[in-house]
N, CA, C and O atoms as a Maestro MAE file, in Angstrom:
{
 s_m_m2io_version
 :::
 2.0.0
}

f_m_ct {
 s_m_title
 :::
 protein
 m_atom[224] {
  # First column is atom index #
  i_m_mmod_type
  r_m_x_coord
  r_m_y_coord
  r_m_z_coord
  i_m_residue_number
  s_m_chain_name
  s_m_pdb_residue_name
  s_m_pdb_atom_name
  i_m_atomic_number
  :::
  1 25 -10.712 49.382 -44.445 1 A "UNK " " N  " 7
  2 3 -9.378 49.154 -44.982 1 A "UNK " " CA " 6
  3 2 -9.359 49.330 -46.501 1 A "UNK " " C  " 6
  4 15 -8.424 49.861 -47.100 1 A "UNK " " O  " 8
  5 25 -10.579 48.791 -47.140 2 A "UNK " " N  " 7
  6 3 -10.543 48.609 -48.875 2 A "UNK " " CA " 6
  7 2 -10.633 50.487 -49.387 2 A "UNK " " C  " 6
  8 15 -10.244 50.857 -50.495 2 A "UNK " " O  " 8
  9 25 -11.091 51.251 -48.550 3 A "UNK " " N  " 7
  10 3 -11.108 52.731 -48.641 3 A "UNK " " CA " 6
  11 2 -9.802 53.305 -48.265 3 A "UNK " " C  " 6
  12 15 -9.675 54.470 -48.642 3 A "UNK " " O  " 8
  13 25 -9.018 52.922 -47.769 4 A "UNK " " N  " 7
  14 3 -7.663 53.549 -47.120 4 A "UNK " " CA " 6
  15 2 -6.836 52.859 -48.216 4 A "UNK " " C  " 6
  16 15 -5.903 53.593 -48.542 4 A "UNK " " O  " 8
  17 25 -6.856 51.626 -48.939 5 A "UNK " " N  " 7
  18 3 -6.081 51.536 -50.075 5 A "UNK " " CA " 6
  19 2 -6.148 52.016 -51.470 5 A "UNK " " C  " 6
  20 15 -5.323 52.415 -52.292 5 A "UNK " " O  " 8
  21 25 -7.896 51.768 -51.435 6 A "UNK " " N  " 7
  22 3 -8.398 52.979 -52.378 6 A "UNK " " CA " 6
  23 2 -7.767 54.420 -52.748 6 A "UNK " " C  " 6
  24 15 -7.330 54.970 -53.759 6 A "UNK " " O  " 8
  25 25 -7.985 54.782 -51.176 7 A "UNK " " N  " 7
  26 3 -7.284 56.319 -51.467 7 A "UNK " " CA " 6
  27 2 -5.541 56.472 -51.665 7 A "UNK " " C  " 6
  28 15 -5.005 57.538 -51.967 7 A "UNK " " O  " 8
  29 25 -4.906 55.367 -51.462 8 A "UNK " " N  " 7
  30 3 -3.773 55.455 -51.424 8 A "UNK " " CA " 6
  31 2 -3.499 55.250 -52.469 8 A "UNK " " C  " 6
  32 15 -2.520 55.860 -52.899 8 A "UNK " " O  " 8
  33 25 -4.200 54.326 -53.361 9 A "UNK " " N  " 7
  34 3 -4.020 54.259 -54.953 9 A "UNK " " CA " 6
  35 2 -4.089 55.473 -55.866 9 A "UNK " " C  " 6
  36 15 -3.290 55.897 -56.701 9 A "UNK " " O  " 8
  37 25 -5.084 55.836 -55.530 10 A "UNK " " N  " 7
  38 3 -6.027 57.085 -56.139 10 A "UNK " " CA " 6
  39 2 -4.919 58.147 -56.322 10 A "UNK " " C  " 6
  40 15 -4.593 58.684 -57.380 10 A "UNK " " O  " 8
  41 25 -4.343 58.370 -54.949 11 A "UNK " " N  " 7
  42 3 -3.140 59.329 -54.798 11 A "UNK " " CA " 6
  43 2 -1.932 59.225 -55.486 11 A "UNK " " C  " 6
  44 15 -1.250 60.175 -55.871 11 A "UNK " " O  " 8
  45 25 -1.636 57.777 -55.660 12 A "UNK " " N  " 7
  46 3 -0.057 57.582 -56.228 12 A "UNK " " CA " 6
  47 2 -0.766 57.685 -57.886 12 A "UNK " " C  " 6
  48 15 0.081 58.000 -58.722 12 A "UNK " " O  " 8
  49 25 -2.012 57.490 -58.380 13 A "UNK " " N  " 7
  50 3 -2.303 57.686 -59.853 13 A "UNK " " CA " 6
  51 2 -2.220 59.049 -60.189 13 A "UNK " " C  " 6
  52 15 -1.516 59.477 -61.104 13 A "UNK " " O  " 8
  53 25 -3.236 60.028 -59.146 14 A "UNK " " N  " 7
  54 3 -2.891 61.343 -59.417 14 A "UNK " " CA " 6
  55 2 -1.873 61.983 -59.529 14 A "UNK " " C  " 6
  56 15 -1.699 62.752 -60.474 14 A "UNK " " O  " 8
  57 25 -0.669 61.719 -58.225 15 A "UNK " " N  " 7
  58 3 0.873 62.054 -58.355 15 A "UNK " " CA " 6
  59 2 1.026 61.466 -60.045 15 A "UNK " " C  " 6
  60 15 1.013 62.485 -60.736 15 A "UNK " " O  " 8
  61 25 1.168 60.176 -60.993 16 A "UNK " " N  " 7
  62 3 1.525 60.108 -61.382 16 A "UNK " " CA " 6
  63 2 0.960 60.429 -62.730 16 A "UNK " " C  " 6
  64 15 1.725 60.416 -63.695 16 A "UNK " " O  " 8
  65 25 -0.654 60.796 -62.932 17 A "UNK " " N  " 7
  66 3 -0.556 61.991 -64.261 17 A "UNK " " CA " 6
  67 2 -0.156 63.169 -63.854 17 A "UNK " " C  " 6
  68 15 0.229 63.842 -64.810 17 A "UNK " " O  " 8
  69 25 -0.079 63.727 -62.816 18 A "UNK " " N  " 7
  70 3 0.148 65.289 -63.136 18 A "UNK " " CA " 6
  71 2 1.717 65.477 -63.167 18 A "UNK " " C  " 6
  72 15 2.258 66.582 -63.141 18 A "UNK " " O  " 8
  73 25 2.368 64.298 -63.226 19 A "UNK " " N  " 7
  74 3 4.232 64.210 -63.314 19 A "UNK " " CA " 6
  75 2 4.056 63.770 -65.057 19 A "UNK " " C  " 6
  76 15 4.852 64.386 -65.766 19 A "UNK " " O  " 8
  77 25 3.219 62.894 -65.735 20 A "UNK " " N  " 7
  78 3 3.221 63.422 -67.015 20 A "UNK " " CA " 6
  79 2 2.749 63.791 -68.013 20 A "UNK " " C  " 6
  80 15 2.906 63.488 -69.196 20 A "UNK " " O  " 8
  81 25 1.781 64.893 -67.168 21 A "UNK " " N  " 7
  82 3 1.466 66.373 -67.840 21 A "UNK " " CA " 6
  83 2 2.451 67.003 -67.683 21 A "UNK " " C  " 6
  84 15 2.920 67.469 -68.721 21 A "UNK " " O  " 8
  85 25 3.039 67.241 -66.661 22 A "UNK " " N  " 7
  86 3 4.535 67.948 -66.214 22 A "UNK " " CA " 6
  87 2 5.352 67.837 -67.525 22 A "UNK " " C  " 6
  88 15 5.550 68.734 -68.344 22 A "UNK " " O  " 8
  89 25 5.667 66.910 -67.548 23 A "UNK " " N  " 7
  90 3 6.567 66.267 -68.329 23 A "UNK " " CA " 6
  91 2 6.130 66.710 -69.794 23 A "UNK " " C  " 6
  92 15 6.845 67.465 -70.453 23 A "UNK " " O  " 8
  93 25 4.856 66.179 -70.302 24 A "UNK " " N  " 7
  94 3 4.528 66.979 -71.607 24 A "UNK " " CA " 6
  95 2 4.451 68.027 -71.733 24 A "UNK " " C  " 6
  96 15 4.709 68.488 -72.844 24 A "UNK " " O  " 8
  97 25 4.028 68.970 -70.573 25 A "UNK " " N  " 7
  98 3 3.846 70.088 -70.562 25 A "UNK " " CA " 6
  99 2 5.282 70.546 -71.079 25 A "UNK " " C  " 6
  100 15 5.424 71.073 -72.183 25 A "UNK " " O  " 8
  101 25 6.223 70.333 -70.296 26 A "UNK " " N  " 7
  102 3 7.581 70.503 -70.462 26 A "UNK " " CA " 6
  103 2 8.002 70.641 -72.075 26 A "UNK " " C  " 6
  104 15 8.422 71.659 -72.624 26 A "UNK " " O  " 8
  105 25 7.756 69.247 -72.718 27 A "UNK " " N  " 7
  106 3 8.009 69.193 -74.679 27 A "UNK " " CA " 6
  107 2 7.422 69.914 -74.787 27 A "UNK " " C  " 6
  108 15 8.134 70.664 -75.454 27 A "UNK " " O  " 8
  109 25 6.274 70.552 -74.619 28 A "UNK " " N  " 7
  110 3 5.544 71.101 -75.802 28 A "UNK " " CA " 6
  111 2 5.986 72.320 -75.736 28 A "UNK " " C  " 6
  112 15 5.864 73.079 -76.698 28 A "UNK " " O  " 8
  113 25 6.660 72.753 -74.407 29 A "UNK " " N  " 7
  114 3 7.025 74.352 -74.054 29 A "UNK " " CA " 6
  115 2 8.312 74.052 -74.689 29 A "UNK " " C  " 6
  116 15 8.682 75.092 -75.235 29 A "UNK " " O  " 8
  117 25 9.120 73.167 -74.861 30 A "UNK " " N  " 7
  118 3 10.862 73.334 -75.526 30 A "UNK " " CA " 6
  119 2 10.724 73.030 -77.143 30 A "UNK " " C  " 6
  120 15 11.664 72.670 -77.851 30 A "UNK " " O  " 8
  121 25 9.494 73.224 -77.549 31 A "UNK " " N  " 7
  122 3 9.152 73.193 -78.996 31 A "UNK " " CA " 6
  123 2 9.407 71.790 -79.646 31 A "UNK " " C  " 6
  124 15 10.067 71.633 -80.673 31 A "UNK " " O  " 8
  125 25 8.885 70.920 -79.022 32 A "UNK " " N  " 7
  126 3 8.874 69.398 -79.014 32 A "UNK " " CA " 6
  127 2 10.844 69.308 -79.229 32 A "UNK " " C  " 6
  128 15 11.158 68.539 -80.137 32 A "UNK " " O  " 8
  129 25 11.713 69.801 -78.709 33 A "UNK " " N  " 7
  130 3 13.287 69.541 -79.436 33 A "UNK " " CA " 6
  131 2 13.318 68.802 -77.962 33 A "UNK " " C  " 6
  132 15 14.533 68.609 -77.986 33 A "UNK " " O  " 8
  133 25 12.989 68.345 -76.934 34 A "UNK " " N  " 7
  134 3 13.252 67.427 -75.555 34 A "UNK " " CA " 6
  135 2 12.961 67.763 -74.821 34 A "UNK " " C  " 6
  136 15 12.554 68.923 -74.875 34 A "UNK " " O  " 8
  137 25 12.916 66.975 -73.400 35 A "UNK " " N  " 7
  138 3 12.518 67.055 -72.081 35 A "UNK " " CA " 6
  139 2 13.759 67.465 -71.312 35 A "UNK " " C  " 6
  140 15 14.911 67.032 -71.295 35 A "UNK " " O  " 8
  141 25 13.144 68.425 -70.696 36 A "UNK " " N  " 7
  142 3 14.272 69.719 -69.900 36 A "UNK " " CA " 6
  143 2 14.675 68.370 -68.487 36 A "UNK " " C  " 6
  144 15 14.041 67.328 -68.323 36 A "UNK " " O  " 8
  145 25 15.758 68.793 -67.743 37 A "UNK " " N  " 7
  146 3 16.205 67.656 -66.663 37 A "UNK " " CA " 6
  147 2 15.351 67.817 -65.157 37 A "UNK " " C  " 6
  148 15 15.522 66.986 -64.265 37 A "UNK " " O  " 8
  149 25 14.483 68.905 -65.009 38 A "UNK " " N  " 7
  150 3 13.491 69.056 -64.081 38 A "UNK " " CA " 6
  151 2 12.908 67.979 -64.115 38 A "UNK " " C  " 6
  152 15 13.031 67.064 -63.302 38 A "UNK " " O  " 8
  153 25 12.108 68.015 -65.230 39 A "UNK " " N  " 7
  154 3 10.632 67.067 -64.819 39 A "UNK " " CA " 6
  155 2 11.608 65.311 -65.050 39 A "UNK " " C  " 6
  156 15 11.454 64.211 -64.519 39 A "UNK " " O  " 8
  157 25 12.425 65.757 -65.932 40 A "UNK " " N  " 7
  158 3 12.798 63.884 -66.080 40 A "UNK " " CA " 6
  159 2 13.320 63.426 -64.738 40 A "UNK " " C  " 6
  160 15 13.397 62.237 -64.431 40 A "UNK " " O  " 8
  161 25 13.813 64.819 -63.647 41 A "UNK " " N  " 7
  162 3 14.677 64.219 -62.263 41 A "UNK " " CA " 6
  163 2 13.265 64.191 -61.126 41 A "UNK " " C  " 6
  164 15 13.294 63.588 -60.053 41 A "UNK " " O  " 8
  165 25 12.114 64.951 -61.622 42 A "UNK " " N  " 7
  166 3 11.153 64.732 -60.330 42 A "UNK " " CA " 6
  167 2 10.291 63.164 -60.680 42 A "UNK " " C  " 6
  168 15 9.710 62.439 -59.872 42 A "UNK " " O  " 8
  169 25 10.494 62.950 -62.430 43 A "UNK " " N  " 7
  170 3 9.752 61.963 -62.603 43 A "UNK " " CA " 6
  171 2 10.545 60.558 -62.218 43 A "UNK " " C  " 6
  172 15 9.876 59.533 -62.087 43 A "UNK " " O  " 8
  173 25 11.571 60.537 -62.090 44 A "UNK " " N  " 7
  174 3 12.752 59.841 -61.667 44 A "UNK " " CA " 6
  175 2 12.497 59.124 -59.860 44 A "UNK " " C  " 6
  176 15 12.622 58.013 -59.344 44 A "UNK " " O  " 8
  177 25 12.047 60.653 -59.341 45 A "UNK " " N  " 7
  178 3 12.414 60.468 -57.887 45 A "UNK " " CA " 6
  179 2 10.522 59.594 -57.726 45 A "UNK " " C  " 6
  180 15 10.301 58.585 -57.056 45 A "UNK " " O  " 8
  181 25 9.519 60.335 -58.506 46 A "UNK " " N  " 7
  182 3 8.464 59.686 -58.274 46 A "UNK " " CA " 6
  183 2 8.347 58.098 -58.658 46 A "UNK " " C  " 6
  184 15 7.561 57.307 -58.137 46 A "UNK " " O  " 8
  185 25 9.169 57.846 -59.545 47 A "UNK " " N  " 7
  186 3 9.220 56.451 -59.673 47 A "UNK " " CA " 6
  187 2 10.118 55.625 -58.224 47 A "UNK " " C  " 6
  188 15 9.837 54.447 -58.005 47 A "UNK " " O  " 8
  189 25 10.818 56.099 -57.620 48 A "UNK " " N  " 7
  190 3 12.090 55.784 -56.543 48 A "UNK " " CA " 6
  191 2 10.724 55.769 -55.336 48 A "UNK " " C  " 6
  192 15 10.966 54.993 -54.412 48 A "UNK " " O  " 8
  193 25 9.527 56.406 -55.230 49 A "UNK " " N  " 7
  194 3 9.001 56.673 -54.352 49 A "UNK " " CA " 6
  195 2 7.710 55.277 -54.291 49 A "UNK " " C  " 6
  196 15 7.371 54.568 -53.344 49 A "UNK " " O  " 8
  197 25 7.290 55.305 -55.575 50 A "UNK " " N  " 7
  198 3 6.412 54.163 -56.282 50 A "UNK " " CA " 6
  199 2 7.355 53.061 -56.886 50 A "UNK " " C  " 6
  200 15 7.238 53.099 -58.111 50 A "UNK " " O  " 8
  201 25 8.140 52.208 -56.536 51 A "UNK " " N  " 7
  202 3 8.583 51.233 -57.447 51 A "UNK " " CA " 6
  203 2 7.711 50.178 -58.146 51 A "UNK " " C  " 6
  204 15 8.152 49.723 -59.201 51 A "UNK " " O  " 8
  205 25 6.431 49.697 -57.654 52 A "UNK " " N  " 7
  206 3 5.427 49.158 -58.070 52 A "UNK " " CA " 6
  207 2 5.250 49.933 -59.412 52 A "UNK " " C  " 6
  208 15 4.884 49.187 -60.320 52 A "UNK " " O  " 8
  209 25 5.428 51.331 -59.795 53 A "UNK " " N  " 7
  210 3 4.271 51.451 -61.060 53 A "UNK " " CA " 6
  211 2 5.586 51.625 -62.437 53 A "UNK " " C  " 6
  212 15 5.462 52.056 -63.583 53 A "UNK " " O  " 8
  213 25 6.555 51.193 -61.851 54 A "UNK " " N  " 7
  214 3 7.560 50.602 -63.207 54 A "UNK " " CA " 6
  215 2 7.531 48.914 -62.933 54 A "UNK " " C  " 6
  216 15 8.525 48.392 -63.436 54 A "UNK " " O  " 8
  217 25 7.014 48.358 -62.545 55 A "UNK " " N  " 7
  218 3 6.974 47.111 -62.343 55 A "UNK " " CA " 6
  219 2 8.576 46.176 -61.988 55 A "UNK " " C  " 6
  220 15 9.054 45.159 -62.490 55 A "UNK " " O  " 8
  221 25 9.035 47.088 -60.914 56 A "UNK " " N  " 7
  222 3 10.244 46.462 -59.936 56 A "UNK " " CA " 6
  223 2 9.701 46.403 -58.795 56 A "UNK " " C  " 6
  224 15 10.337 45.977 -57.831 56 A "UNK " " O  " 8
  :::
 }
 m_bond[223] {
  # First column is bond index #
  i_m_from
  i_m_to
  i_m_order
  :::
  1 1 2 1
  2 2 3 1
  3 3 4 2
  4 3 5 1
  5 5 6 1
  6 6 7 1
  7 7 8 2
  8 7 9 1
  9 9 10 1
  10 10 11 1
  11 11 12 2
  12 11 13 1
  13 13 14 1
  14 14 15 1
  15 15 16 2
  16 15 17 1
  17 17 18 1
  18 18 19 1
  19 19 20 2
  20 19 21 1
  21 21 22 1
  22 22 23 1
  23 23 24 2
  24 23 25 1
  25 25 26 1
  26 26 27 1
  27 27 28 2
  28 27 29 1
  29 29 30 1
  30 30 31 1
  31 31 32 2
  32 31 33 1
  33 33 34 1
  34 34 35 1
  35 35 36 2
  36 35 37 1
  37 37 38 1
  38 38 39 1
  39 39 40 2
  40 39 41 1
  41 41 42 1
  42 42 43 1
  43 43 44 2
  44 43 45 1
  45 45 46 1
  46 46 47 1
  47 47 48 2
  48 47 49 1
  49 49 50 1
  50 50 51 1
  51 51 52 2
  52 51 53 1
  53 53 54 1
  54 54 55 1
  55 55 56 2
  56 55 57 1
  57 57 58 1
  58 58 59 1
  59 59 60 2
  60 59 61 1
  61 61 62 1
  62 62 63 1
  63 63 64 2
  64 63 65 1
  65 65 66 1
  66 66 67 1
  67 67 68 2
  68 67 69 1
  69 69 70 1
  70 70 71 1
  71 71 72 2
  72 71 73 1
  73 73 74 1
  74 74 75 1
  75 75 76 2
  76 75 77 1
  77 77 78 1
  78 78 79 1
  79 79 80 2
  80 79 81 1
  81 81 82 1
  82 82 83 1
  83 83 84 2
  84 83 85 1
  85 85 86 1
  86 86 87 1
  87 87 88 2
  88 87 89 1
  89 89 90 1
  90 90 91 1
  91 91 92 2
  92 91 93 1
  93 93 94 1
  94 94 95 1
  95 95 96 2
  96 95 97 1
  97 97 98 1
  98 98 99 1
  99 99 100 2
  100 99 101 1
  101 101 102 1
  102 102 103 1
  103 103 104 2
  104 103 105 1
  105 105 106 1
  106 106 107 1
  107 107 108 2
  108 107 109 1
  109 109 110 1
  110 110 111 1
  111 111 112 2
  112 111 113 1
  113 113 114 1
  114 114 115 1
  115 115 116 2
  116 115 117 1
  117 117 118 1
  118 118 119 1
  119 119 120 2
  120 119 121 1
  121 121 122 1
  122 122 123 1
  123 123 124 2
  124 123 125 1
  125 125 126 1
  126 126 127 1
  127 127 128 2
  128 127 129 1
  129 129 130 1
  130 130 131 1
  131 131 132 2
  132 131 133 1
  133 133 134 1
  134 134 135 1
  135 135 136 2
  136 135 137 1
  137 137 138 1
  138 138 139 1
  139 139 140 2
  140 139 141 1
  141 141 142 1
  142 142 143 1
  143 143 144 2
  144 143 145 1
  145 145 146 1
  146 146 147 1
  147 147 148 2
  148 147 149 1
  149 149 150 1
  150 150 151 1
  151 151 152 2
  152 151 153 1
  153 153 154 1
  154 154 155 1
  155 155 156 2
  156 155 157 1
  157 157 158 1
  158 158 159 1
  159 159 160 2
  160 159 161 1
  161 161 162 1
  162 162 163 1
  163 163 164 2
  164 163 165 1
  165 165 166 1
  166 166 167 1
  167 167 168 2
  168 167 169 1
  169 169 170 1
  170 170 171 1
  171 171 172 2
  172 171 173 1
  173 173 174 1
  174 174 175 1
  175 175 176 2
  176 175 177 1
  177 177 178 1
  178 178 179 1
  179 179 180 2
  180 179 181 1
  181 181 182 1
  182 182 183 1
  183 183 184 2
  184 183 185 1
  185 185 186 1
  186 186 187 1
  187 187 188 2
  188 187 189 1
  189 189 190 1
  190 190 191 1
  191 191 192 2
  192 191 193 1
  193 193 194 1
  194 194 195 1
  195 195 196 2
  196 195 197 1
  197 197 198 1
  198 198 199 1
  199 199 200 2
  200 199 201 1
  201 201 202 1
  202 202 203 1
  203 203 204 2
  204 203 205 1
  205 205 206 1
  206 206 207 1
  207 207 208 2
  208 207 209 1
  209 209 210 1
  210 210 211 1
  211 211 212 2
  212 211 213 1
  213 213 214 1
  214 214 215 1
  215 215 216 2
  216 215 217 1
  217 217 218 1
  218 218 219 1
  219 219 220 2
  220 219 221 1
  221 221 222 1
  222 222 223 1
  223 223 224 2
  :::
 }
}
């Protein structure tokens, strides 16, 4: 069981750097002037999916 939560952790951490690399990736490509509404609406829905890792 402590391996099946393990990996379930592991997974929602990975989902949630590569949403913000996404996301930086994003500024650094709009010449640091803001974050385009892609990554802020997938990073949006990944939080709706994880409510634990905004702490609701």
């Amino acid at each position: 069981m402590s391996n099946e939560l393990d990996s379930h952790f592991l997974k929602q951490r990975d989902e949630a750097l590569q949403m913000l690399k996404d996301v930086l990736d994003n500024y650094r490509d709009n010449n640091r002037k803001g974050i385009g509404m892609g990554p802020l609406f997938k990073a949006t829905e990944l939080l709706k999916k994880y409510p634990h890792i905004n702490g609701k």
